[in-house]
N, C-alpha and C positions, 0 to 999 in steps of 0.2 A: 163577961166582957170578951174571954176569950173564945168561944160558943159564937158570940156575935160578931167579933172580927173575922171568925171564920166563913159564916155567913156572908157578909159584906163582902169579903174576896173572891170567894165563888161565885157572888152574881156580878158582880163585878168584869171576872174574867169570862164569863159568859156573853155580855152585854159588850164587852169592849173587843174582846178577843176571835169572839164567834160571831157576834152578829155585824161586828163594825166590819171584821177582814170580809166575813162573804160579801158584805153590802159594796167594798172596795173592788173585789175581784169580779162582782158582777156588773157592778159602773165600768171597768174595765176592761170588760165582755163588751158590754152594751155600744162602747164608744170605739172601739176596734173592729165592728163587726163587719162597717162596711171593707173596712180597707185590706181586710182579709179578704172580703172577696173579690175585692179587685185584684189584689194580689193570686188570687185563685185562676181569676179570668185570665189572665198576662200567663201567666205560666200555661193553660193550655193551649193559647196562640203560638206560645214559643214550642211547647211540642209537637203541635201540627209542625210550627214550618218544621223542626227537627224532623219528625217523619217524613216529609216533603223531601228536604235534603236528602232523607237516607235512603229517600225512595230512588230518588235520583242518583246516589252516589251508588247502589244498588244496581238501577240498569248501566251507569258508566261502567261500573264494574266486569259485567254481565259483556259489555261490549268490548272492553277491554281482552278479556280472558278468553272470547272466539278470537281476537286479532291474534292475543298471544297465540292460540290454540294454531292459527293459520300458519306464523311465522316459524312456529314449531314443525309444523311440516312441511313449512318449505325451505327450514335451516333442516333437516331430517333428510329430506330430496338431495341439497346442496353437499351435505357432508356425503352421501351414496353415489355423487357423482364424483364429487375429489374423490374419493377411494375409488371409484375404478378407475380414474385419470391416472390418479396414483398406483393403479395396478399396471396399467397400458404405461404409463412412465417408467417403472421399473421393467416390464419388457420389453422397450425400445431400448433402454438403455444397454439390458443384456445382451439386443440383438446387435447394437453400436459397438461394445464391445468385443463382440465374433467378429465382428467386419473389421474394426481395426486388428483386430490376431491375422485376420486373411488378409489382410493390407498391407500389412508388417511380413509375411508370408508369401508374397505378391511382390513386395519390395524387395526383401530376398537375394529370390528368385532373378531377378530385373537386373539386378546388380552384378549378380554371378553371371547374365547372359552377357550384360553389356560387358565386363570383364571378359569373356571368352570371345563375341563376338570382334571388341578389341585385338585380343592376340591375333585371331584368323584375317581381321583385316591387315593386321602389321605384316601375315604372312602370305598376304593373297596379291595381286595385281588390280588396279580399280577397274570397275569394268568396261572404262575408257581405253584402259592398255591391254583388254586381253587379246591375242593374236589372232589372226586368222586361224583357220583349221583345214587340211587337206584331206576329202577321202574321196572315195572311188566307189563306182556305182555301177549297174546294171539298168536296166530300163525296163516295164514292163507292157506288155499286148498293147495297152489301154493309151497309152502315152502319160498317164494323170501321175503317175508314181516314179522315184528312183528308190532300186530295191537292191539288196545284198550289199547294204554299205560295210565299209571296211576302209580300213586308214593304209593296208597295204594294196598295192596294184598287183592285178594280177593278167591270165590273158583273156577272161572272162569279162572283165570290167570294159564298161565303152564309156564311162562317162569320168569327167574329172567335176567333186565338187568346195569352191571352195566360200567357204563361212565370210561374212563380212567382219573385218574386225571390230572389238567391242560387243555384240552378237552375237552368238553362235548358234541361231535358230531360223537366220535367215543366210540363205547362200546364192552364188551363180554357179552357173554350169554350163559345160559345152562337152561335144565328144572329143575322145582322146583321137592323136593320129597314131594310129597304130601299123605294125606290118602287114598285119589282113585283111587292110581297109578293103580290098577285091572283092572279099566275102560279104563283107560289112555292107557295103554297097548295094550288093546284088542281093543280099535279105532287107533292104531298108523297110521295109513294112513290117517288119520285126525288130529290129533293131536296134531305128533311129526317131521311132514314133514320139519322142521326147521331141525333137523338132519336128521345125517348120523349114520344109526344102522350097527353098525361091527360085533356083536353076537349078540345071543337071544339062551338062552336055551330053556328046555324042557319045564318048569311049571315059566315063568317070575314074580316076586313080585316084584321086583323094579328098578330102574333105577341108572347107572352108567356110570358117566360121566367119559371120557377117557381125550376130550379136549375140551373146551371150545370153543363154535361159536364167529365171530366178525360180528358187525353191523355198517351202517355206516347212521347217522339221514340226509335224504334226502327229500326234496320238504314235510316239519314235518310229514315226515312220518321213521322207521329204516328200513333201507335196511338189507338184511342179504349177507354179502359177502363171508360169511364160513360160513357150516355146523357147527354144534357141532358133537362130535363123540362120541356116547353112546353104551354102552349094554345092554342086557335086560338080568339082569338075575334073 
């Protein structure tokens, strides 16, 4: 009996166990098979478009990374140029700096004149009040010139000159009367060539001034730019 229940289990678990589950597992099979491969089909649609995309997100990429690439060397440019701005900004700035030290150097300077020029005005006369000036002169060949000035008179001297006041570069003039007018007369072509003789009598003793010559103090020398206009009588 027990021989035989052994028997009986063993085919038993053959019959139930092995040929039932394969027979389940292959019904299984059998009735899944399409839907596997539709599910087979679906999934390599969805990896194309996946490749699709990555094809695409690929060249975005691609396109992307020359833009970067571009901006990169034109932020690359941009910075090369702020640094030399930045280099020419720090030497203007150095140069601003000198220039205010020579400003401030400059001011100074300015300060100390106007201060000095101050005192000498406080001890000068304006040039509305400076005086006339008196000197004495000679005449020469040419008539154009008064030559040997000098502020004292002497017996040499024929002319008397005096400054305008305020001036001192422009003057009038005429001849001095002197005790040798005699002489003076009778060399007038030497002499008195600074004038202009309008008459002259018969027997001349002295001189008569009509109008007064202007001179004008050139290269320190007086120019004469008028005649004087005398007589002789």
């Amino acid at each position: 009996m027990l021989v035989l229940g052994k028997k009986i289990r063993y085919y038993c678990g053959i019959i139930i166990f092995d040929k039932g589950l394969r027979s389940i597992v292959k019904w299984y099979d059998n009735r899944h098979s399409q839907t596997t491969k539709a599910n087979s089909n679906l999934s390599e649609n969805q990896i194309n478009d996946i490749n699709s995309k990555i094809n695409n997100l690929r060249q975005l990429n691609t396109t992307l990374e020359q833009s970067l690439s571009k901006e990169k060397r034109r932020n690359d440019t941009l910075i090369e140029e702020l640094r030399k701005a930045n280099q020419k900004s720090e030497t203007l700035c150095i140069e601003i700096l000198a220039l205010n030290e020579r400003i401030d150097e400059l001011t100074v300077k300015t300060n100390n004149l106007s201060e000095q020029n101050i005192n000498l005005m406080s001890r000068c006369l304006p040039e509305s009040s400076i005086p006339a000036m008196i000197y004495y002169a000679q005449g020469d060949v040419s008539g154009q010139w008064l030559r040997k000035i000098s502020s004292i008179i002497s017996d040499q001297q024929l002319y008397q000159i005096i400054t305008i006041p305020g001036n001192t570069t422009i003057s009038e003039f005429f001849p001095l009367i002197r005790d040798n007018l005699r002489e003076i007369i009778n060399n007038r072509t030497q002499t008195l060539n600074a004038c202009e003789i309008l008459g002259i009598s018969t027997n001349p003793q002295t001189i008569h001034v009509i109008e007064r010559g202007n001179a004008v103090f050139e290269n320190n020398r007086w120019k004469v730019t008028k005649k004087a206009k005398i007589e002789l009588l």
